[in-house]
C-alpha positions as CSV (number, residue, x, y, z in Angstrom):
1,X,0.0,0.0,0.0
2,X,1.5,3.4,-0.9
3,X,1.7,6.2,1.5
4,X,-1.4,8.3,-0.7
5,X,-3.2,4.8,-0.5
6,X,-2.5,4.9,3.8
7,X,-3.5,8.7,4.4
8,X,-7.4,7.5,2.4
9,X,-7.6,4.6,4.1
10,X,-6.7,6.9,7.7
11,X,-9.6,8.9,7.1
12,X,-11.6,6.0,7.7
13,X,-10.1,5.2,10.8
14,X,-13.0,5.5,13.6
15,X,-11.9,8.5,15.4
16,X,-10.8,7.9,19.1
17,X,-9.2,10.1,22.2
18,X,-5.6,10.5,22.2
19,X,-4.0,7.2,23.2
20,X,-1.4,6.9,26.2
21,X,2.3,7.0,25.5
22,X,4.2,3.7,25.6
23,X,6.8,3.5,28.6
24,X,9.9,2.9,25.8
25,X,12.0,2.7,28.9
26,X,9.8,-1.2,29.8
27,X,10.0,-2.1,26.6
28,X,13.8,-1.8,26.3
29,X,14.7,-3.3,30.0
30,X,12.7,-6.3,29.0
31,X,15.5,-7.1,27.1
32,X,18.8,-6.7,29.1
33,X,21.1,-8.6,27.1
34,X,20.5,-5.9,24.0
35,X,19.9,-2.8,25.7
36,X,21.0,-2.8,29.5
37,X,24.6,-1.7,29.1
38,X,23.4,1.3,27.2
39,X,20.2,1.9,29.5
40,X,22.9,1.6,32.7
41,X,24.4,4.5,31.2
42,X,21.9,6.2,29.1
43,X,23.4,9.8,30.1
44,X,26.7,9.0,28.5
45,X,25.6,7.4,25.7
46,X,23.3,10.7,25.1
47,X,20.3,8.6,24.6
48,X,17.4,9.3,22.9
49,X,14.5,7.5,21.4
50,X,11.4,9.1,20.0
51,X,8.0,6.8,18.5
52,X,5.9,8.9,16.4
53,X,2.5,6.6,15.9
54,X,-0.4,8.4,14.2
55,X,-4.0,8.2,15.1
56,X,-7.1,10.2,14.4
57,X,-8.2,12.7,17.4
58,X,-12.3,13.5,17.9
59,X,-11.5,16.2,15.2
60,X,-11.0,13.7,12.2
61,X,-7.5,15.1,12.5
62,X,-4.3,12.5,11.7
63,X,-1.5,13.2,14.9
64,X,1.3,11.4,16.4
65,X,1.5,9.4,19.6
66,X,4.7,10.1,20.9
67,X,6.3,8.3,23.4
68,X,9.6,9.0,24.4
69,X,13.1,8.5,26.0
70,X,15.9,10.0,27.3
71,X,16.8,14.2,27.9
72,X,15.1,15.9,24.8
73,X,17.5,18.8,25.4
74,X,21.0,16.6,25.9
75,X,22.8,18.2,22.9
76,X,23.4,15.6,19.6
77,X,25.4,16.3,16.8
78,X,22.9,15.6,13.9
79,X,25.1,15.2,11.4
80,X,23.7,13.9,7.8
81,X,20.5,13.8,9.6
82,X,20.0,17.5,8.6
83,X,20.5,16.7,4.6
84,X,16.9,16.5,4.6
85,X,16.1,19.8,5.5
86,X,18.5,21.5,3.4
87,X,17.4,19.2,0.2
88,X,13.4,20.1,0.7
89,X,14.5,24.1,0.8
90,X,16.7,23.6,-1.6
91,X,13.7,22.4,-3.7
92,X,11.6,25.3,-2.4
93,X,14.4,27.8,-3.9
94,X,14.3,25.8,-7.3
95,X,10.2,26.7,-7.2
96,X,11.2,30.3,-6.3
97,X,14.0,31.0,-8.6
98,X,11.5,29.1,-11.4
99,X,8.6,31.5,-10.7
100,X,11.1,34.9,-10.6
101,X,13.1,34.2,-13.3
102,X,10.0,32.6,-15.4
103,X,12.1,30.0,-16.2
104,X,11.7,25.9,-16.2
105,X,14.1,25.5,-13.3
106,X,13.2,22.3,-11.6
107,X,15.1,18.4,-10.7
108,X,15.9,18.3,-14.4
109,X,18.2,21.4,-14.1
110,X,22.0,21.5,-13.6
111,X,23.8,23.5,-11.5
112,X,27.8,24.5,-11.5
113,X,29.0,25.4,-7.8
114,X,32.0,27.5,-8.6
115,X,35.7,28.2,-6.8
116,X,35.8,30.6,-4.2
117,X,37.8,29.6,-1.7
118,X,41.5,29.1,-1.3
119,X,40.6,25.1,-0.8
120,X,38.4,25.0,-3.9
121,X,41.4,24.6,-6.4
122,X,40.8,21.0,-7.2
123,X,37.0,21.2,-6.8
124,X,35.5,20.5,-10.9
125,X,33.9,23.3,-11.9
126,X,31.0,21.0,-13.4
127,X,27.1,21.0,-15.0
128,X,26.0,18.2,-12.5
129,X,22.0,17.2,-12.8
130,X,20.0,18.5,-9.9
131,X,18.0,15.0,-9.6
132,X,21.0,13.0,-9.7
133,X,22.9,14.9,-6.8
134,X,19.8,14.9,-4.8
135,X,19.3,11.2,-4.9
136,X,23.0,10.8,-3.7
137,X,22.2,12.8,-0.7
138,X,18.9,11.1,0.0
139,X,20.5,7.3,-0.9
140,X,23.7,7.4,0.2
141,X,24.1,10.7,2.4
142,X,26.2,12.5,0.0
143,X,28.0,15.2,1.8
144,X,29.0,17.4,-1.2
145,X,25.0,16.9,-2.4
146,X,24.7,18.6,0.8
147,X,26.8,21.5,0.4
148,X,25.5,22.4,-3.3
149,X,22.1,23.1,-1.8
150,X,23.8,25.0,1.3
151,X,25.9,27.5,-2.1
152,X,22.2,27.6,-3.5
153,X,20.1,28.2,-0.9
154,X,22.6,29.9,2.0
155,X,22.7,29.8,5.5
156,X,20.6,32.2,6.3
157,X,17.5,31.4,3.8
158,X,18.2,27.9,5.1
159,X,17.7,28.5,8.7
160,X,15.0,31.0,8.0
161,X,13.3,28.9,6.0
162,X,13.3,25.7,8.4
163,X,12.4,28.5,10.8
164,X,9.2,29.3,9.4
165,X,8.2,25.8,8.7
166,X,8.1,25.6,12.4
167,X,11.2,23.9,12.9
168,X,12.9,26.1,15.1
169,X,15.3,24.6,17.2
170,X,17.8,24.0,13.8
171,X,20.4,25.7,13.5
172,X,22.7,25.0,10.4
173,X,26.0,27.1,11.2
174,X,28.2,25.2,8.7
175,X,28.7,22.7,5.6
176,X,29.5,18.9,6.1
177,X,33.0,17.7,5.3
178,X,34.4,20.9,4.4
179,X,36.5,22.7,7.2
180,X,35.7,25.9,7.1
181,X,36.1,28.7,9.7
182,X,32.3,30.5,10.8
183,X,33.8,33.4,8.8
184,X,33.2,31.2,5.5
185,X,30.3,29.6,6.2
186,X,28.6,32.7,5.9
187,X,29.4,33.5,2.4
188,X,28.6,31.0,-0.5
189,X,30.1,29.8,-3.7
190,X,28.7,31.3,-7.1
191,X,26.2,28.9,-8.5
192,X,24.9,28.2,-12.4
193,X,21.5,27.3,-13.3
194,X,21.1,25.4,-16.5
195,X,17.8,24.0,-17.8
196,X,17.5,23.8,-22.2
197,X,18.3,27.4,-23.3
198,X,17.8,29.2,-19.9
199,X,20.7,30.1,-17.9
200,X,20.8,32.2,-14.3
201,X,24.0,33.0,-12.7
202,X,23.8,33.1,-8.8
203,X,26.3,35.3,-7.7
204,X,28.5,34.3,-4.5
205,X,27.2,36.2,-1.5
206,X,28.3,37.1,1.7
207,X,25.7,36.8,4.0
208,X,27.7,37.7,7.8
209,X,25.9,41.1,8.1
210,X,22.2,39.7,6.8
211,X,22.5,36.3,8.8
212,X,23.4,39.2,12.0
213,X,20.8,41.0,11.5
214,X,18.5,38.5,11.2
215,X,20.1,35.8,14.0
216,X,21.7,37.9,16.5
217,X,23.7,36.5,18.7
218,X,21.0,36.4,21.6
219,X,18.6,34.2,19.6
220,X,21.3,31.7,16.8
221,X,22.8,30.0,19.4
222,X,22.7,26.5,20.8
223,X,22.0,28.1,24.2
224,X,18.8,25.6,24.1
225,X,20.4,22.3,24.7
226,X,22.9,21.3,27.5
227,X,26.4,19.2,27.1
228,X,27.7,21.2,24.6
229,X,31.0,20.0,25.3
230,X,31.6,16.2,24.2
231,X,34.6,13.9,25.0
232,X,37.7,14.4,27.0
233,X,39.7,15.0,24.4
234,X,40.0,16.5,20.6
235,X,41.6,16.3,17.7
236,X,42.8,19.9,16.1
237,X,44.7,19.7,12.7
238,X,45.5,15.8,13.4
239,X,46.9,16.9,17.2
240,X,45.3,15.2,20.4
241,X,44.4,18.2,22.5
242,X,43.1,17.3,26.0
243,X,39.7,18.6,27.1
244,X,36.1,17.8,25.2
245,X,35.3,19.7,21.8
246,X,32.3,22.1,21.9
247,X,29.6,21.9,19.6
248,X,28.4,25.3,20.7
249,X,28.9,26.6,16.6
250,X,28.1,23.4,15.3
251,X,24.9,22.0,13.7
252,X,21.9,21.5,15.6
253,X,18.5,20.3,15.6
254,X,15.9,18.8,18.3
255,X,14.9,15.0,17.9
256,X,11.1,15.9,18.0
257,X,11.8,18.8,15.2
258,X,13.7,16.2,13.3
259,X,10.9,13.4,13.4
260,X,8.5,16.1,12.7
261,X,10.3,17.5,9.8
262,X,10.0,13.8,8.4
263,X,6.3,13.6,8.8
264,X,5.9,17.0,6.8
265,X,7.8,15.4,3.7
266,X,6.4,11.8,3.8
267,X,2.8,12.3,5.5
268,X,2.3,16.0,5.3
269,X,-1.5,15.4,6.3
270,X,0.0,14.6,9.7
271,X,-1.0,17.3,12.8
272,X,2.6,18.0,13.6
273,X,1.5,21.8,15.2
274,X,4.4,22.6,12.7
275,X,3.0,24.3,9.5
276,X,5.6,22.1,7.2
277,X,5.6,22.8,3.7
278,X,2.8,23.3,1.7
279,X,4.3,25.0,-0.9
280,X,6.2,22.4,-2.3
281,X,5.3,21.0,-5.3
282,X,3.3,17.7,-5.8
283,X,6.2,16.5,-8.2
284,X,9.2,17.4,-5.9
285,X,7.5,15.9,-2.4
286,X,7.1,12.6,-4.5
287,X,10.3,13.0,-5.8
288,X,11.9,13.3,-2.3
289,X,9.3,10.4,-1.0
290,X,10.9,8.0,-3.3
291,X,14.4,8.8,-2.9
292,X,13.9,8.6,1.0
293,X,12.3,5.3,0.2
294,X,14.2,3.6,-2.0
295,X,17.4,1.1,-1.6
296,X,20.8,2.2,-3.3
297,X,20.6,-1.4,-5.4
298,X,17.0,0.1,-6.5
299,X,18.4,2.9,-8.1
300,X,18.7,3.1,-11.8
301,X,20.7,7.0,-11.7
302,X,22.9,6.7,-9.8
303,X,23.8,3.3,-10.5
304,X,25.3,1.7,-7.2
305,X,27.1,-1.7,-6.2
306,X,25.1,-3.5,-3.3
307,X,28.3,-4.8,-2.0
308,X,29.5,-1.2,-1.1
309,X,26.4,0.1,-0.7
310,X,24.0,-2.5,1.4
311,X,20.6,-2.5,2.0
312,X,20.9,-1.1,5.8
313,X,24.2,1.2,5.1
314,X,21.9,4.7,5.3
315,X,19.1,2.5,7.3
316,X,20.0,1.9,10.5
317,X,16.9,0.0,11.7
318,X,16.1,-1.8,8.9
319,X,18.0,-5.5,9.7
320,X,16.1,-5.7,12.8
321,X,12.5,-4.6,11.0
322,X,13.0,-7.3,8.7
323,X,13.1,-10.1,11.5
324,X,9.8,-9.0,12.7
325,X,8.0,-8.0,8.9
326,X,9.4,-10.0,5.5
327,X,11.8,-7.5,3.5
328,X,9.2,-7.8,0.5
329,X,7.1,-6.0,2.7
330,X,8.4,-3.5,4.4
331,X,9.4,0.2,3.6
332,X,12.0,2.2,5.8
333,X,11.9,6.4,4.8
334,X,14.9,8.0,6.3
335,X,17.5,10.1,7.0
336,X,20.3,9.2,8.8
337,X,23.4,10.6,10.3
338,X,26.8,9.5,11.5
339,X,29.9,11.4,12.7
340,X,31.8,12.4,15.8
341,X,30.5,9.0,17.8
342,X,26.7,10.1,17.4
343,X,24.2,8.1,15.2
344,X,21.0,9.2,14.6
345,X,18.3,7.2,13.0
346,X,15.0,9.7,11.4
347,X,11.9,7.1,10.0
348,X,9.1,6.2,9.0
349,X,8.8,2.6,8.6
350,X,5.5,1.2,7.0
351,X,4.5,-2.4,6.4
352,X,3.3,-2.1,3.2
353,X,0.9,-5.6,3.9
354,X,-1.4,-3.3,6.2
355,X,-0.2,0.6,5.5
356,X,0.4,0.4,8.8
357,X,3.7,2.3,9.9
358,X,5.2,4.3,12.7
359,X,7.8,7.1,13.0
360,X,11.1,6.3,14.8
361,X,13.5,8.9,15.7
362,X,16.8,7.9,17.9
363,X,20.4,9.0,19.0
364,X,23.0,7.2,20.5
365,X,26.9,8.5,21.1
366,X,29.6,5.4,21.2
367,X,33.1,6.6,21.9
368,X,34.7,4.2,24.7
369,X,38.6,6.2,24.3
370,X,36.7,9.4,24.7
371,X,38.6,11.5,21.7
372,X,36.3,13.1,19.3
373,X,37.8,13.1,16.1
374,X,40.2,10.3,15.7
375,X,37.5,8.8,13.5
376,X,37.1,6.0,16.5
377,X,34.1,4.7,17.4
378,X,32.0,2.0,18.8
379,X,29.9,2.3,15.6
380,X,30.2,-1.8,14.5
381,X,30.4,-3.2,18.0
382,X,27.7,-1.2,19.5
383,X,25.4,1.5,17.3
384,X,24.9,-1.1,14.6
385,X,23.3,-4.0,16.8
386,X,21.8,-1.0,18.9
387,X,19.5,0.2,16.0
388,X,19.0,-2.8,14.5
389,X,17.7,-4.3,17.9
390,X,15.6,-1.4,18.7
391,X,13.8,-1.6,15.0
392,X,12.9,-5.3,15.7
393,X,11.4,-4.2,19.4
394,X,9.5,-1.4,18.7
395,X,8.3,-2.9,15.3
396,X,6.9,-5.8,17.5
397,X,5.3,-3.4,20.0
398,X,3.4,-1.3,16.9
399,X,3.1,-4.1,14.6
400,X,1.8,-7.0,17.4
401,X,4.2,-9.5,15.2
402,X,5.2,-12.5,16.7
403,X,8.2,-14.9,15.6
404,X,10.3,-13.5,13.3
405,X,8.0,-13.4,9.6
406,X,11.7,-14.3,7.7
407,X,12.5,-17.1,10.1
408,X,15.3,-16.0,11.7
């Protein structure tokens, strides 16, 4: 069943009072020998779980459930997680561009991100096709996908734009894999638009005073969440320096914003109290549906080899889903993230036997030697089995599944 086929078949849905919130915290301590060394120690391992499940309230409207665990304010480093954002308002500038320039700039437009910076002098200065790079930021996380909607859209529409979608605890100070002092993450590359004949040049901007003005330094901050500091030691231009790394300038996001943010791309008829995005064009939400959707084997542009790019390598939960629902049959919609020892898990998961489905939104920092930016972390021995184990548990507790459907 497709997700236009679930939000009909919702409507019908007898309407009932909000139901109670699951204690997440029972469910997981059922099951010491998977989750009690990371309950034990839920602070360090900045813990957090939120379940999204929708139901239909006395006024015929569709909202979420949520149950949750953990410190909703415990800072998390959101890492690719935030691609998401950045590609829907980069979509939301292609519209806007398209409709002041009265040209046909949409997914099958090209854009050249140009040299500025002193680092850029081995960066192509290429006519790459907008779909194609935004399918390798949804299907494999591309970071440099990520950064050509950050020259298009800048920081400051970015925010703003997240902003008034009702996502306000982001805060996107800088690009992803590209070190760059705040100084230049306030000013973009130049950027070409190409689409048949018609041609707009984007000129580099420097947007320090505007982004000021706009996001003083009393409200774009990350004075909202607590731990900013992470680790008891850093690396700084490959030195070990003693003393955690602050995160107080780096991207930021809350888990509930995140999940929301989700449910305004995939099920925008979903209550959220955030007004989402209902500008965006029928064709570019299905676009982004899809690629959220999809598996990189699945993918016929780009073209991508299963053995380096697996099933579960940009879905974190999905290995333990498919012990509780058959993989023919189920659909994971995400957006993950993974750096600095955080992994963060954004979906909605949907067996597509029933329509049935359920938002999952999670974080979990593993680094045992403590050093945040040696590149090592307890991601193998104790993130992967974490998600996986927490898909397979909650998807029993929504789903009512018994023994595992593909027999293991």
């Amino acid at each position: 069943m497709t997700l236009v086929a679930v939000a009909c078949l919702l409507a019908l849905v007898p309407q009932s009072p909000q139901p109670a919130a699951r204690d997440l915290h029972a469910l997981l301590a059922a099951e010491p020998a998977k989750f009690g060394a990371v309950l034990a120690h839920a602070h360090e391992y900045r813990l957090q779980i939120l379940l999204g499940e929708p139901f239909v309230d006395d006024d015929g409207r569709v909202r979420l459930r949520h149950s949750s665990l953990g410190d909703a304010r415990q800072y998390f480093y959101p890492a690719s997680s935030v691609k998401l954002g950045a590609a829907i308002v980069a979509l939301l500038e292609l519209q806007r561009l398209a409709a002041e320039a009265k040209a046909p700039f949409d997914l099958d437009a090209e854009w050249t991100i140009h040299r500025r910076f002193a680092s850029d002098a081995a960066m192509p200065e290429e006519a790459i096709p907008i779909r194609r790079d935004l399918r390798r930021l949804f299907l494999v996380s591309d970071n440099a996908a990520f950064n050509h909607c950050f020259e298009l859209v800048g920081p400051r529409r970015l925010n703003d734009a997240l902003w008034q979608a009702g996502f306000t605890s982001a805060r996107i100070w800088h690009r992803l894999s590209e070190p760059h002092p705040l100084a230049e993450n306030r000013v973009t590359r130049a950027v070409t638009l190409r689409q048949g004949d018609a041609v707009l040049e984007i000129a580099a901007r420097d947007e320090a005073a505007r982004f000021d003005a706009t996001f003083d330094s009393g409200t774009f901050d990350n004075a909202a969440f607590t731990d900013l500091d992470v680790g008891s030691a850093h690396m700084r231009d490959d030195v070990r320096e003693d003393g955690p790394m602050s995160f107080a300038q780096k991207n930021a996001i809350a888990l509930l914003d995140l999940q929301c943010l989700l449910a305004a791309v995939v099920r925008p008829e979903i209550d959220t109290s955030r007004r989402g995005f209902p500008e965006l064009g029928v064709a570019a939400r299905a676009f982004a549906v899809q690629a959220l959707g999809e598996l990189p084997r699945e993918s016929k542009d780009p073209v991508y080899d299963p053995k380096e790019h697996p099933d579960h390598g940009c879905k974190f939960v999905l290995p333990g889903i498919r012990r509780v629902v058959p993989p023919e049959y189920v659909r994971v919609y995400d957006k993950i993230g993974r750096a600095y020892g955080f992994t963060i898990e954004n979906a909605y998961v949907e067996d597509l036997r029933s329509g049935r489905g359920f938002f999952l939104a999670a974080v979990l920092y593993t680094n045992s030697d403590g050093v945040v930016g040696d590149d090592v972390y307890d991601f193998a021995q104790i993130a992967d089995p974490f998600f996986a184990d927490l898909g397979e548990v909650i998807a029993r507790a929504v789903f009512g599944k018994g023994p595992a459907a593909d027999g293991r």
